[in-house]
N, C-alpha and C positions, 0 to 999 in steps of 0.2 A: 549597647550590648548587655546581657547577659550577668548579671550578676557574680554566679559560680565564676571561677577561676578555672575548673577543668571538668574532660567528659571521656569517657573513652571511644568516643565519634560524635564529632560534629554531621549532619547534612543541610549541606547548602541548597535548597528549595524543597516546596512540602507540592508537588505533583506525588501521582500516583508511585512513582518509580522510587522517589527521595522517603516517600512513608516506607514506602516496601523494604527498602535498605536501612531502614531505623527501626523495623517490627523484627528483621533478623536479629539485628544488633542487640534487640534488648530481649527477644526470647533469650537470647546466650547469654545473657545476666550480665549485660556493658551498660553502662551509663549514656542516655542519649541524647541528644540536644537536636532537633530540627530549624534552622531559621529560613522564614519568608521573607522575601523582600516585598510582596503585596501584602494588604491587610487582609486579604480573603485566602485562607490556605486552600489546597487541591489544583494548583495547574492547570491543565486542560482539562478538567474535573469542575469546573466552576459551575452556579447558575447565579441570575440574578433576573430584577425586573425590567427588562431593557426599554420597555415598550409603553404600555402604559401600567396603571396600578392592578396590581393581582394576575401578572401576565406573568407566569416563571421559565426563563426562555435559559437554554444553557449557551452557554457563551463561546465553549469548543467543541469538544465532543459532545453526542449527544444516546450513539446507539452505542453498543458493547457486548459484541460478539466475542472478542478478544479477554474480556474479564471471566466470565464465566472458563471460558476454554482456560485461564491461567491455572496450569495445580497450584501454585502459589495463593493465591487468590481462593479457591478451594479448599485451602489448608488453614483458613482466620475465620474465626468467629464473626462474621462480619454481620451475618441477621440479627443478631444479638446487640450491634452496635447500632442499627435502624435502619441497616441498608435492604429494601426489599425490592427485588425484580419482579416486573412485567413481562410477559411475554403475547405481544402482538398473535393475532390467528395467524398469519402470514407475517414472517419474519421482512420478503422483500418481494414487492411488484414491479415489473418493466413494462407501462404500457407501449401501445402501442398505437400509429395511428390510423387503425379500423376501428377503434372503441375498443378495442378488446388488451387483455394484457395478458404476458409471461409471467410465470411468481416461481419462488422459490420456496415450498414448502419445507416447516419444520421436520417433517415424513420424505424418504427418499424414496420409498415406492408412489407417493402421492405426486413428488415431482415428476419422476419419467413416468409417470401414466399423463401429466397434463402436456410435456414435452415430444408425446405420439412419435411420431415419426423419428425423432433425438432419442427421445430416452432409454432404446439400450444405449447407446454411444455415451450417454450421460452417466447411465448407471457404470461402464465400462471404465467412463474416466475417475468417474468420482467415489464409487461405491467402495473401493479398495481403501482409500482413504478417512473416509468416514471408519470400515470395518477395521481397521488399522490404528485408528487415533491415539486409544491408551498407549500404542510402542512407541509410534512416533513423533508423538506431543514435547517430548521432553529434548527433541534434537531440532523441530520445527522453530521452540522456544525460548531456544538459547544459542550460546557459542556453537561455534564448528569444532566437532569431536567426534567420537564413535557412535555410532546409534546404537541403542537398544536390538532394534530391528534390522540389522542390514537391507534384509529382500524387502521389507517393504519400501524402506525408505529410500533405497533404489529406484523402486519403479513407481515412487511419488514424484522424484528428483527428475528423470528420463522425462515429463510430462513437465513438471515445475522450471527445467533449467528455459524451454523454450519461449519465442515471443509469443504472446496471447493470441494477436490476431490471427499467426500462424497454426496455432493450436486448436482457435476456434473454426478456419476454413476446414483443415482435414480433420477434425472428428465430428461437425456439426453439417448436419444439409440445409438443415433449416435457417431462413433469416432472423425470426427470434431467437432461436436460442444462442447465435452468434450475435445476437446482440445481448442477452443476458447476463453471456460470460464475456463479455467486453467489458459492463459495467461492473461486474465484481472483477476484473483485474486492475481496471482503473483505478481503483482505491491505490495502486501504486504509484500512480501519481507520475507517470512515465509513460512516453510513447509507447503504444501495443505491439511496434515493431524490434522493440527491442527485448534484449535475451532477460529471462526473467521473469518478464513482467506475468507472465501464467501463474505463478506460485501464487501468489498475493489472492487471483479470481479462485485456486483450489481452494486454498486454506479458507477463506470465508466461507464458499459452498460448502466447505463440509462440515465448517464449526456450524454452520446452519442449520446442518441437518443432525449432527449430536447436540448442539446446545443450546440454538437457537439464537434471535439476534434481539435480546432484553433490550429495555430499558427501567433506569430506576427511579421507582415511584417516589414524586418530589423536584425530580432533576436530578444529574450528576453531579449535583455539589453534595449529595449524599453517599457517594463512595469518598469521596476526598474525608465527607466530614465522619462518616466511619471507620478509616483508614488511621485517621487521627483520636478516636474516641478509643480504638482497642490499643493504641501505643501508648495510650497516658494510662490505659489502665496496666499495663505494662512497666512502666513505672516513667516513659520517657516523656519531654519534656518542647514544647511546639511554641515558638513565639516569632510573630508578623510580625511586618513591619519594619523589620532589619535588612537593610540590603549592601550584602557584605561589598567590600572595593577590593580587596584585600583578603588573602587568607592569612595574612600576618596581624590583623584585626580579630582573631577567631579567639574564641577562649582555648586552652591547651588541650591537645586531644592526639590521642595516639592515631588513630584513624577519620579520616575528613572524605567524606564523598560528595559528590558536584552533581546534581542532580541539574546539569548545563550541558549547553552546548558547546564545538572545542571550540566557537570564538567565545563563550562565556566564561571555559577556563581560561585562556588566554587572556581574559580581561582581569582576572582576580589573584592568576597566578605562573604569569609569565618571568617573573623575574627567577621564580625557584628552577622553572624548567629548562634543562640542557636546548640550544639552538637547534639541532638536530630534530628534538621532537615538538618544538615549536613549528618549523617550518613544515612538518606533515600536516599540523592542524589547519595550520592554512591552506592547507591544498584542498585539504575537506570540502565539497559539493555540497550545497543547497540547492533543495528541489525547488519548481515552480510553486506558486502561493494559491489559497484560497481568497476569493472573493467571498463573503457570507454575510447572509440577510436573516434576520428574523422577523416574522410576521404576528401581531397581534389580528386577532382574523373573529368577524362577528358570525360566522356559520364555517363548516367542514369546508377544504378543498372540494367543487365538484365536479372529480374527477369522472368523465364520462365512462372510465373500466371501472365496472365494479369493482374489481378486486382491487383495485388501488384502495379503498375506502377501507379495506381489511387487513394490510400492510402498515408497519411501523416506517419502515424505509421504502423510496421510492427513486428508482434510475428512471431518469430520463436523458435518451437518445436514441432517438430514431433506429438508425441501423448501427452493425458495426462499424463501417465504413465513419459516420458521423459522428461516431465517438472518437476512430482514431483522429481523424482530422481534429477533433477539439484538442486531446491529448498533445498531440503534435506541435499543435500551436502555442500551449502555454509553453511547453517544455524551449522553445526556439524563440518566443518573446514575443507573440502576438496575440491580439485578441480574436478570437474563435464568434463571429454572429450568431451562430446556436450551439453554446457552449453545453457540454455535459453536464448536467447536472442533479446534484443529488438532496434530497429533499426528505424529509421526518417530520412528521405529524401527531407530538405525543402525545398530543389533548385528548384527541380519539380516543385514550386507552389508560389514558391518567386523569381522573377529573380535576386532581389538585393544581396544575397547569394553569388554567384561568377561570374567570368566574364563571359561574353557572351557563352554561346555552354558547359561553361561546371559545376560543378556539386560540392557539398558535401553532407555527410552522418553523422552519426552519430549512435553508438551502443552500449550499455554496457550490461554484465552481470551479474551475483551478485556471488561474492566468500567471503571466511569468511573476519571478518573485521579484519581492517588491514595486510590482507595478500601481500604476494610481489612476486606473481608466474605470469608470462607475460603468459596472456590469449589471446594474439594478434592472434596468428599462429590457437586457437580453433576458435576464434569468426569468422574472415575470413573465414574460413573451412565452417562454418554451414551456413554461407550467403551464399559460394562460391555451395553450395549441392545445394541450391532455384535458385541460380545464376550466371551460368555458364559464365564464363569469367570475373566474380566481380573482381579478381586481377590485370585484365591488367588494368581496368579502373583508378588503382589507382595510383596517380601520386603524394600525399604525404599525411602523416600521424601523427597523434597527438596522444599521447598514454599516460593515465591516472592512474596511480594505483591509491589504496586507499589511497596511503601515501600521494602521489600529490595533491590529491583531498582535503586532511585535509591541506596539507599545504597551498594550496589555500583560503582555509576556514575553519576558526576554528570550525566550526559548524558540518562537516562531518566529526565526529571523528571516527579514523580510516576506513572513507572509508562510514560510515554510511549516505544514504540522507534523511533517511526520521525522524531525529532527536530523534530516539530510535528505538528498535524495539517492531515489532506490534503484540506482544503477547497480548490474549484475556486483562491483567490486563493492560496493557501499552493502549491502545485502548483506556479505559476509563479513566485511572488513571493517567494522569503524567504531569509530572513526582514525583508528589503524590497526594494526594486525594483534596489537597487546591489548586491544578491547579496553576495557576498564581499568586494567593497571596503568600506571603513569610513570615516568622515569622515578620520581619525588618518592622515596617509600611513604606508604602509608597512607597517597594520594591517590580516590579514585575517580574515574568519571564514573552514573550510573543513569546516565538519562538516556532517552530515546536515540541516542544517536550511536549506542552501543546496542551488540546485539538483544534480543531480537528484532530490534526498533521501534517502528510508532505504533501506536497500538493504548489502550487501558487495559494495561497487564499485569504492569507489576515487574516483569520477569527481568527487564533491564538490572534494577534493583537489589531483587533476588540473588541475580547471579555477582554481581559487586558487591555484597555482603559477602558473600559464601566465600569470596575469592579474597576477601579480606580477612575473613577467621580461620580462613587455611591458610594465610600466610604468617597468623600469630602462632600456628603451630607447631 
């Protein structure tokens, strides 16, 4: 531990969320102490060389549409600390199997001009939201409260509360583009047929279309490690390698945030907690798990749609119908034969990735959690259908299950990224109704598993600062 004797906030993990809650803490002139219990800080922020030498592959997240969209995140010096984004020509391709593919351009007149026969319906759904975004960013972002915007955020809500698949039959004629917005609702990690799951396919479509879906040059261990370069210049203080048992192990601190999940408070600080709100924690839902590969790769994916070549991210499944079946299945505990899958290709757009001439990839797809069935041989398969000859290209391989994933980071339990799963009551509620607060004064959660939730945002953070220096005063 720690030297010092005391801090005016301790945070227990240095992901994006636990920096974001130690940048508030010390802009307000507190004393701040961050500890890792890995020796690499950033959470689902990492990269590393998983594959062979001079292959910089990230290890969770990879794209970060959700960062840029943070005002939080908007509001730090962050260029300044060496974080710089890319922006793909094409944020996201869906091909398709005629050779040809759906995209989702950064331009939303360029999308409903390619979506023909959809794109009034597209602009209809989505345009309001995009024109919208400054009002209602900051209610999409955070806790459940008043919006800024009522009407709008009404008639985002009207369209967001319903299932996707349902949303994509009646406002879409077309087979693509009901398969387009399948795969951006999927990111919810949740059957299509259930209430909700829409929101998740809006919000990306239209950070898309405001802000685009980056990534940052180097890998994503460069928001983590700028995240941390603007808090020490701030005066706060980041040490790996600690991995607390105990918050009665902490050094003294008037405010302590858990940048955990509630069975990772429950591991550290069940004995302070009343019975009552222990047993909510336990009730908390984890979602289905990724499976994820990374590819060392000696030429491009070659993707038979062009426009896949010009895209950072890449859905692959077939129809909607295809996706929900996959959805379905992890969520219910099976494995899916041509699972949904999603696939980034930074190299393309970052030459510092790997060495000269050649290439990495990255792909997961979602099976139940904690499962340990090797989805290698599907996920290849369904690239291999878009991409003929994707196998020879492949010259070495990193392969992930859920269990990996968890033991990497206690956060993705069994296999879980997006810090629960995103059932209509978890959406709003979690991981219960007091969000971040905790029975224990002065205790908060601030991780993905309160709102907004998964995501490279920040905002979990943001708002468990905020809510801790409004209760010092």
């Amino acid at each position: 531990m720690p030297q010092r004797t005391g801090y005016d906030a301790v945070v227990i993990g240095s992901g994006p969320n636990g920096l974001a809650a130690a940048i508030v803490m010390a802009r307000a002139g507190r004393s701040v102490l961050v500890l890792e219990a890995e020796d690499t800080i950033g959470g689902g922020t990492r990269s590393a060389q998983l594959t062979l030498p001079g292959y910089v592959h990230d290890v969770c997240s990879a794209v970060h549409p959700m960062a840029l969209a943070s005002p939080f995140f908007r509001s730090l010096p962050l260029q300044e600390h060496g974080l710089e984004w890319i922006h793909p020509p094409l944020p996201l391709a869906h091909p398709r199997d005629d050779g040809t593919a759906v995209v989702l351009e950064h331009s939303l007149d360029s999308t409903c001009s390619s979506l023909e026969a959809d794109g009034p319906s597209y602009r209809n759904l989505v345009g309001p939201i995009v024109q919208n975004w400054s009002a209602i960013e900051s209610a999409i972002l955070g806790p459940l409260g008043i919006p800024r915007n009522p009407i709008a955020m009404s008639r985002f809500g009207m369209h967001a509360i319903q299932p996707a698949a349902r949303l994509a039959r009646n406002k879409f004629r077309t087979a693509e583009t009901r398969a387009l917005f399948a795969g951006l609702a999927a990111h919810s990690i949740v059957p299509l047929e259930k209430w909700g799951t829409a929101a998740i396919g809006l919000v990306l479509a239209a950070v898309g279309h405001v802000y685009g879906w980056p990534i940052p040059k180097g890998g994503s261990q460069r928001i983590g490690d700028a995240l941390a370069s603007y808090l020490r210049s701030l005066g706060g203080r980041i040490q790996s390698g600690v991995r607390v048992g105990s918050i009665r192990e902490l050094p003294s601190a008037r405010t302590i945030f858990c940048d955990l999940t509630p069975r990772g408070l429950l591991n550290i600080a069940a004995p302070v907690l009343p019975a009552n709100y222990q047993k909510a924690l336990r009730r908390y839902k984890y979602g289905p798990a990724v499976f994820k590969i990374d590819w060392a790769l000696s030429d491009p994916i070659p993707w038979r749609a062009k426009e896949c070549s010009r895209a950072g991210t890449i859905h692959i499944g077939s129809t909607l119908e295809e996706i929900e079946r996959s959805e379905r299945a992890a969520w219910n505990g099976t494995e899916e034969n041509k699972p949904f899958v999603l696939v980034t290709q930074p190299s393309l757009f970052d030459s510092t990735r790997a060495p000269k001439g050649r290439h990495t990839a990255w792909a997961y797809c979602h099976v139940p959690n904690n499962n340990d069935f090797d989805m290698t041989s599907r996920i290849e398969s369904q690239i291999e259908s878009f991409a003929p000859g994707f196998g020879e290209a492949i010259l070495a391989r990193s392969v992930r299950t859920p269990a990996a994933l968890q033991q990497h980071n206690a956060n993705l339990v069994g296999g879980d990224i997006s810090g629960g799963a995103n059932n209509l009551t978890q959406l709003f509620l979690r991981p219960t109704r007091h969000a971040y607060a905790t029975p224990r004064a002065g205790l908060y959660l601030c991780s993905s598993s309160t709102p907004p939730g998964g995501g490279v945002h920040g905002m979990c953070g943001y708002h468990a600062a905020m809510r801790a220096l409004a209760a010092e005063s």
